[in-house]
N, C-alpha and C positions, 0 to 999 in steps of 0.2 A: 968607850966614850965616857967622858966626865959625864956629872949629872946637869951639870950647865948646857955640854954641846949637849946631851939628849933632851932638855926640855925646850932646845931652841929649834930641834928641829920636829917636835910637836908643832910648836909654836910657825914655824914655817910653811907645814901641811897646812894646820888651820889658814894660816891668811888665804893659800893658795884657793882654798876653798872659800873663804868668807868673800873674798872680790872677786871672786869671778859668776856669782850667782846662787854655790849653792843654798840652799833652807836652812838656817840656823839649827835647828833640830840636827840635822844630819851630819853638818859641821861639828858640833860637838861630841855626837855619837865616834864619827872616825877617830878625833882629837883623841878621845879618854881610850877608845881601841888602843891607837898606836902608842900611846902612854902607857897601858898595861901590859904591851907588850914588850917595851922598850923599862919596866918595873919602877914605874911614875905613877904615885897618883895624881893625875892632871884634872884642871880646874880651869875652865875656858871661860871666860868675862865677857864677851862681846856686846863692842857696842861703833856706835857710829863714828866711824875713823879710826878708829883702834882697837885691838887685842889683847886683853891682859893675861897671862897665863898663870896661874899658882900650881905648882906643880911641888912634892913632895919625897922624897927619897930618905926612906929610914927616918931618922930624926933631923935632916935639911931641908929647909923650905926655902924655895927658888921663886920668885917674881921677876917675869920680865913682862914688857911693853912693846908693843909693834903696832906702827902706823898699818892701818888697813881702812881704804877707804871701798864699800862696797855697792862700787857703780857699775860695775864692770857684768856681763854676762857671757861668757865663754866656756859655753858645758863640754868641750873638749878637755882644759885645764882640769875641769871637776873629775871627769871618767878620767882621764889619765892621773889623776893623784889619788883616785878611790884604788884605783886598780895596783897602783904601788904601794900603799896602805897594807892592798891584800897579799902582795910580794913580801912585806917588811915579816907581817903575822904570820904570813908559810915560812919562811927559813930564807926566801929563794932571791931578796935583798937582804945586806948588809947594810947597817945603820950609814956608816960613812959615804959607801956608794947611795942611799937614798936623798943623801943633802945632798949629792951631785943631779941627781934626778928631780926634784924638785926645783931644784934652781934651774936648769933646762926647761922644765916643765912653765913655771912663771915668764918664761920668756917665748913661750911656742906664738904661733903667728895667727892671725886670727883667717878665717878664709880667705882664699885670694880675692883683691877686686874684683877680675872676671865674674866669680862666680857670687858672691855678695850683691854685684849689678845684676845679675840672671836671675837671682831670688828677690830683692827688689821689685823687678818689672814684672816678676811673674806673680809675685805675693801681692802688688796692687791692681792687678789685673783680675787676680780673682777673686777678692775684697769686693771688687765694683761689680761683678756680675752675680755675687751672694745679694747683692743690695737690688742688682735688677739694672741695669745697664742693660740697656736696649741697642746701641748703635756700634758696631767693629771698628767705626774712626775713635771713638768715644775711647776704647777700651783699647787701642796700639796709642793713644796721645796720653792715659795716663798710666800704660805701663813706659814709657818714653820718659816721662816727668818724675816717674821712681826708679827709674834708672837716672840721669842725668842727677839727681839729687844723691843716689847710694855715691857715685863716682865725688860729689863734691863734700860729702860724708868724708868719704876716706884721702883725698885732698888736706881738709884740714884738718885730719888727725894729725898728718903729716908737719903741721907747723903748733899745735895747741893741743889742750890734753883738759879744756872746757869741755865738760859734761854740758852746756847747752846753746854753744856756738851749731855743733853739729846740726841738732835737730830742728832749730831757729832758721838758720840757713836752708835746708831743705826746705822746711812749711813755706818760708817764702816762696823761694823758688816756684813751689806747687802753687800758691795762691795767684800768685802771677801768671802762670799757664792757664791755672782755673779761669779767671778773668779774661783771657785774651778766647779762651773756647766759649765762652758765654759771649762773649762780643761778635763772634762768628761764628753761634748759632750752633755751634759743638756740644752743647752742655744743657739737661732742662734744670729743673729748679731744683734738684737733687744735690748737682752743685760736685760730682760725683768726680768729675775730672781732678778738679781742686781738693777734694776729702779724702780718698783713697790714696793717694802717694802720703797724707800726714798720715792715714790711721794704722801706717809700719813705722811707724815710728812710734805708737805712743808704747813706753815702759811697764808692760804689762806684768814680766817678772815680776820686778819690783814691787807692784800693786801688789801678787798674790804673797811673795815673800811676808809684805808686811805684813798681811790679814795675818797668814799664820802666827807671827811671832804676838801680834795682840792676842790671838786663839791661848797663846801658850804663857801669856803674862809677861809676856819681855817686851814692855810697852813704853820703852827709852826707846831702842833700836827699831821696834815694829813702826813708832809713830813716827822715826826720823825717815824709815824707810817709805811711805808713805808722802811724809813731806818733801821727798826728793822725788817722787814719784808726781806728785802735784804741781811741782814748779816746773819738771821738764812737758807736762799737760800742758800749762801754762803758758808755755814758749811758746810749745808747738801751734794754741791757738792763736797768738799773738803776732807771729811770722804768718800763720796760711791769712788771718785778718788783715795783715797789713799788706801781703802780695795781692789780697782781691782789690781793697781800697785802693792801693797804687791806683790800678785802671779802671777804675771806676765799676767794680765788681764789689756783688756782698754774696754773704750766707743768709741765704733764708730758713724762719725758724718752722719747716715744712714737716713730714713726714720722714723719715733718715733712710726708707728705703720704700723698693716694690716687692712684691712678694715673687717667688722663681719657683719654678717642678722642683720635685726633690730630688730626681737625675743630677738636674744641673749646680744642686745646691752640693749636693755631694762630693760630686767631680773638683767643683772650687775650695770647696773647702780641704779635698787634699792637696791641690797643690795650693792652699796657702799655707797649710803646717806645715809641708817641706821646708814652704819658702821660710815663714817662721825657724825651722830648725837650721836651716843653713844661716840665718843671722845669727842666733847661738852657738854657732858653729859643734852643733854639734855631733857625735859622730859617726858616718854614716850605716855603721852597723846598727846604729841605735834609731834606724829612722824608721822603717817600717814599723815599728810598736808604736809610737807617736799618730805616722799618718794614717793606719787603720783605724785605729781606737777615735783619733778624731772625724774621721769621715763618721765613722759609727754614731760619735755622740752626734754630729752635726743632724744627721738623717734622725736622730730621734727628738732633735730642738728642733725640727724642721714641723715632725708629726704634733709635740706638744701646741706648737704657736699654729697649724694650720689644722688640724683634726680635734684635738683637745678645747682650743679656746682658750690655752693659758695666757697670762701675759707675760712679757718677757724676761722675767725675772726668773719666771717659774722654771722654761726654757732651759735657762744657764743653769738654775740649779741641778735640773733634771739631767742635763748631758753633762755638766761637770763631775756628778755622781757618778755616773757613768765611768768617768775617765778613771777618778779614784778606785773606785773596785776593782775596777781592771790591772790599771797600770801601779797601783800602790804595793800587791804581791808579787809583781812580776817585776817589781825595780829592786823588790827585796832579795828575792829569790836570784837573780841573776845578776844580783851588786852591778846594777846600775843608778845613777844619780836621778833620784825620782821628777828634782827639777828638770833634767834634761828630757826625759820624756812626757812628763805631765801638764809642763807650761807649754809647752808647745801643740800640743793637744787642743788647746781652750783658748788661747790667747788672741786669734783671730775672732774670739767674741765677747773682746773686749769693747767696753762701749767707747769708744773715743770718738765716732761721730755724734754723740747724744751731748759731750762734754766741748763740741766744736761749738753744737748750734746754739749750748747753751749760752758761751762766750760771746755767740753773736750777737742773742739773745738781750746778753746785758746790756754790750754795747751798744744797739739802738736805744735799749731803754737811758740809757745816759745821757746820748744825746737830745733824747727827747724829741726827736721830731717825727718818730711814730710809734707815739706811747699808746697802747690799746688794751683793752682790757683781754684778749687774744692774746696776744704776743706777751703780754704777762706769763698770760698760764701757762703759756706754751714753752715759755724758755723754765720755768719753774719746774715743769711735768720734765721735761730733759735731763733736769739735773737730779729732781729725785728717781728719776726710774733709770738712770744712770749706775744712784749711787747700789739702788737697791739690785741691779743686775751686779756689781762688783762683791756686795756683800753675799749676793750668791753663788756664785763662783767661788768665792773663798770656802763657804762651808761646804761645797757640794766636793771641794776637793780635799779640804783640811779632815771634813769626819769621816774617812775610810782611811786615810791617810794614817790617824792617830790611832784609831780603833785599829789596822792592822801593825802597827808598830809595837804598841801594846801586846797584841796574841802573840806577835812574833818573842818578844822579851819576855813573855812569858815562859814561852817552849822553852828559850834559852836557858832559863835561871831553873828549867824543872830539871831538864838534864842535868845541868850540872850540878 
C-alpha cells in the first residue's frame, strides 16, 4: 500500500472509533498503534465533526480530512475495530483486507428493534423501582411507554438522521402517558410514569466522554461534547414538559425519589445496565463485566446514601470509583473498549431526573404564577446537586482510568 492508502485507513479506524462512542484517549492510542504498525507516524487532531490526520513516512508528510460527526454510540463498532486493530498488529490481517473490514464494520446494524424495545421497557422499569415505585400497574404502564417510544425511536431513524427529533419525540410521547396516569390516579407526585421512559434517554456517554476530554485538555471537543449533550437534555425536558402540559399535567419540583432495600436496589440496577448495554449495543460477551461491577457499585451507592449519611454526590463518586478500579485493568488487560463496559456500569445514575425537575422548575418560575421562595430553592438545589453528581462521576471514573493507563505505558516503555 502507498503511504496515502495506509494513512487513510489509520484514518478510517479512527472515525470508526471516534462516532461510534469511543473515549478520545483510546481513539488515539489505537490510531498511533495501527500507524506504527503500518510504519506511520500518525498524528490524530480530533475534533468536533471532523478528523484531521498528519501522518509522516520517511521524509513525506500526509494530511488528510474526514467528516466525523461523534453522536453515535455503538460499542459493538468500537470492540469489533479494537479487535482488528489487534488482527492488523498480530500478522493475522492484511492491510488491504482490513479497509475491507472496517468498511463492513461502519455499516454493522445496531441491535434489532425487538430487542432495543425489550431493553427499553425493561431499563425503565427498573429506573422506577430504583426510585421507589410502589404500584405493578405503575411499573407495566411505564415500561409500555418505553417501549412504544424505543419502537417510534427507530421508526424515525428510518426516515431522518436528527440527533434530536428521536429523543423529543419519545419525551413526548412519555409526557403525555405521564399526564393521562395522573389524571387516572396512576401516578403520585413522583411523576415516575412520565420521568422514567425520558431518563433512557438522557446522553449519558456523551456527559462522561466530555468530562474526560476537559480531564485531559482537549477542551474544543470536550466542551462541544458536552454541549451536545446539553441540547439533547434539553429536548428531552422540553418534549416530557410539553406531553404533561398538553393534558393539563406538570412536574413537580418534589423529592426525585423513595428510598428501596438494597435487594431490590440491586436486582434493578442490573437489569438496567444490561438494558443500558444493549442500547450501546454492546457485545454480549462483554456484558457480564458491566452488570456485575454495576450491581456492585450500586449496592455500595446504596450503603454510602443510607448507612453513611453521604450526600449524593458523594454516592456517585464512591461507586463510580469503584467501577474505574475494576473495570479500568480488566478493559486493558482483555483489549476491551473501556467505554463499553465502564459507561454502562454508571450511567443509570446519571441524574436526568434532577435536570427534569429543574426544567420544571424554571418553567413555573417564568410563568410566574407560583413564584415561591420554596420552589426557588428547590429548582436551584436540582441543578447544582445535579451538576455536582455529573462532576463526580467523571472523576470517580476518569482517576483510575488515567492512573492505570499511565502504570500500563509505563511497563510498556520499560520492556521495551
Amino acid at each position: 500500500m502507498s503511504p496515502q492508502d495506509r494513512s487513510d485507513l489509520v484514518l478510517a479506524f479512527a472515525r470508526v472509533l471516534h462516532v461510534n462512542g469511543e473515549s478520545t484517549g483510546e481513539t488515539l492510542a489505537a490510531a498511533e498503534r495501527l500507524g506504527n504498525h503500518l510504519d506511520l507516524r500518525v498524528r490524530i487532531i480530533p475534533r468536533w465533526g471532523e478528523l484531521q490526520l498528519d501522518a509522516g513516512d520517511g521524509g513525506a508528510r500526509l494530511v488528510s480530512v474526514e467528516a466525523a460527526d461523534p453522536t453515535g454510540v455503538d460499542m459493538d463498532r468500537v470492540a469489533s475495530t479494537v479487535r482488528a486493530i489487534d488482527q492488523v498488529a498480530a500478522g493475522r490481517l492484511a492491510p488491504p483486507a482490513a479497509l475491507e473490514a472496517i468498511r463492513a464494520i461502519s455499516r454493522a446494524p445496531p441491535a434489532p428493534t425487538w430487542l432495543f424495545t425489550l431493553a427499553a421497557a425493561a431499563g425503565a422499569a427498573a429506573l422506577s423501582v430504583i426510585f421507589g415505585v410502589q404500584h405493578p400497574a405503575a411499573v407495566a404502564l411505564i415500561a409500555s411507554s418505553a417501549a412504544i417510544g424505543a419502537v417510534l425511536r427507530r421508526a424515525l431513524a428510518q426516515y431522518t438522521t436528527n440527533p434530536f427529533l428521536q429523543p423529543l419525540s419519545a419525551a413526548l410521547l412519555a409526557g403525555m402517558i405521564g399526564a393521562l396516569a395522573v389524571r387516572y390516579q396512576l401516578s403520585s407526585s413522583l411523576r415516575l410514569v412520565a420521568v422514567c421512559p425520558c431518563m433512557i434517554l438522557v446522553p449519558g456517554p456523551h456527559v462522561l466522554n466530555g468530562m474526560m476530554d476537559l480531564a485531559t485538555v482537549r477542551v474544543h471537543l470536550g466542551a462541544s461534547r458536552l454541549i451536545y449533550a446539553g441540547l439533547v437534555i434539553l429536548v428531552i425536558s422540553a418534549g416530557l414538559l410539553l406531553g404533561l402540559g398538553v393534558l393539563g399535567g406538570s412536574l413537580p419540583v418534589d423529592a426525585p425519589g423513595r428510598p428501596v432495600p438494597l435487594w431490590l436496589d440491586v436486582i434493578a440496577a442490573g437489569v438496567a445496565v444490561a438494558a443500558y448495554s444493549i442500547f450501546f449495543s454492546t457485545p454480549l460477551r462483554m456484558l457480564g463485566w458491566p452488570v456485575a461491577v454495576g450491581m456492585l457499585a450500586h449496592a455500595l451507592r446504596w450503603w454510602t446514601l443510607a448507612v453513611v449519611g453521604a450526600d449524593a454526590a458523594t454516592g456517585a463518586f464512591v461507586a463510580c470509583l469503584l467501577v474505574g478500579l475494576v473495570l479500568a485493568p480488566v478493559a486493558r488487560r482483555r483489549h476491551m473498549p473501556f467505554a463499553a463496559i465502564g459507561f454502562a456500569s454508571v450511567v443509570s445514575m446519571m441524574p436526568g431526573v434532577l435536570f427534569f425537575r429543574m426544567a420544571s422548575g424554571l418553567l413555573q418560575l417564568a410563568n410566574g404564577s407560583n413564584t415561591t421562595l420554596e420552589l426557588l430553592g428547590a429548582t436551584i438545589a436540582d441543578g447544582v446537586t445535579a451538576l455536582n453528581v455529573i462532576l463526580a462521576m467523571s472523576f470517580g471514573l476518569i482517576i483510575p482510568k488515567i492512573a492505570v493507563d499511565r502504570l500500563g505505558d509505563g511497563a510498556l516503555r520499560a520492556k521495551s
